[in-house]
Steps between C-alpha positions, in 0.01 A plus 500: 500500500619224291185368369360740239826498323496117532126481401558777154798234410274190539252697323699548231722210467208234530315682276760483243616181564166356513423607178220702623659840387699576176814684566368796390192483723761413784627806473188710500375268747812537728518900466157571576509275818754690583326811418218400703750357809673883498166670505355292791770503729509854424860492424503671169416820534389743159811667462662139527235408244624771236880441591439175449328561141759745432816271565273239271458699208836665448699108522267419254536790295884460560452107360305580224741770351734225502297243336381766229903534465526196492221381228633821289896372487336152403324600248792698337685206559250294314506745208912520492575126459747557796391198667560259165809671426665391866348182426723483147796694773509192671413267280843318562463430852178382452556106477654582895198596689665476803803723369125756361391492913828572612559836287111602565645416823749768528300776290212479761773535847656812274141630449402425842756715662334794286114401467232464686379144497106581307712692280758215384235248480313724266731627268733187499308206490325616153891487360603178672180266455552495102882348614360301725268337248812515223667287745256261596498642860114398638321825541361362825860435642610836334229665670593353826854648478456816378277512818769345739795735320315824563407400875905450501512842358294659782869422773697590227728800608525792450138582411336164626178613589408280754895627656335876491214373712685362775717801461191699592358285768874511657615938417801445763682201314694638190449296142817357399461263855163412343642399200755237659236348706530355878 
């Protein structure tokens, strides 16, 4: 029972890693190998066809209203100046980058007890990248942390969202034990 899954990952992986496939062919590649696995094996059915579709198209509907959100606050952004005027804000910290990181630092765990984690990457890093550059912070690094921060964000009571998962996977163990941890 093990080996088609194995096989589809081989599949996939060596043909990545190989250089064979792009990623985006991968992951045509890889879905309609899996297409083709659930219809021979007779394990997806129609209505798990359409359910499947379904589930698909309102995520990405879901995703894309945020991204259009998204793109829309940016642009405002853009056209306000907000982003140069934070830069002028905290243009006195600026010659301590480290002292910059720490204070993005703390805005991201306060905004990651309240946002979802697409939605603070988003809407924040527009404002903080112009600081970042202000400050001499490389955008590469920058990147790296705004990435790590956010992740940080996802345990981060009360509305950690990766916290609300396990909170659904386990219904009989109340939040506030979640929160402390073992």
């Amino acid at each position: 029972e093990l080996l088609p899954p194995v096989g589809i990952f081989s599949l996939i992986m060596g043909g990545l890693y190989s250089g064979v496939f792009t990623a985006n062919e991968t992951a045509a590649i890889g879905a309609a190998v899996v297409l083709a696995y659930g219809v021979f094996s007779k394990r997806l059915t129609g209505r798990g066809f359409m359910s499947a579709v379904t589930d698909t198209a309102m995520t990405c509907g879901a995703l894309y209203l945020v991204l259009i959100g998204a793109n829309l606050f940016n642009f405002f952004l853009a056209l306000s100046g907000l982003p140069f005027s934070l830069t002028g804000m905290f243009s006195g910290i600026l010659d301590a980058p480290l002292l910059v990181i720490l204070l993005m630092l703390v805005i991201y765990l306060v905004l990651g007890t309240l946002m979802d984690s697409l939605a603070m990457l988003l809407l924040i890093v527009p404002l903080f990248v112009p600081i970042a550059q202000a400050a001499g912070i490389d955008l590469v690094w920058f990147g790296l942390f705004a990435v790590m921060v956010v992740e940080m964000c996802l345990i981060t009571p009360p509305a950690g969202l990766n916290l609300l998962l396990l909170k659904t996977v386990q219904p009989d163990h109340p939040l506030p034990p979640l929160w402390k941890g073992p």
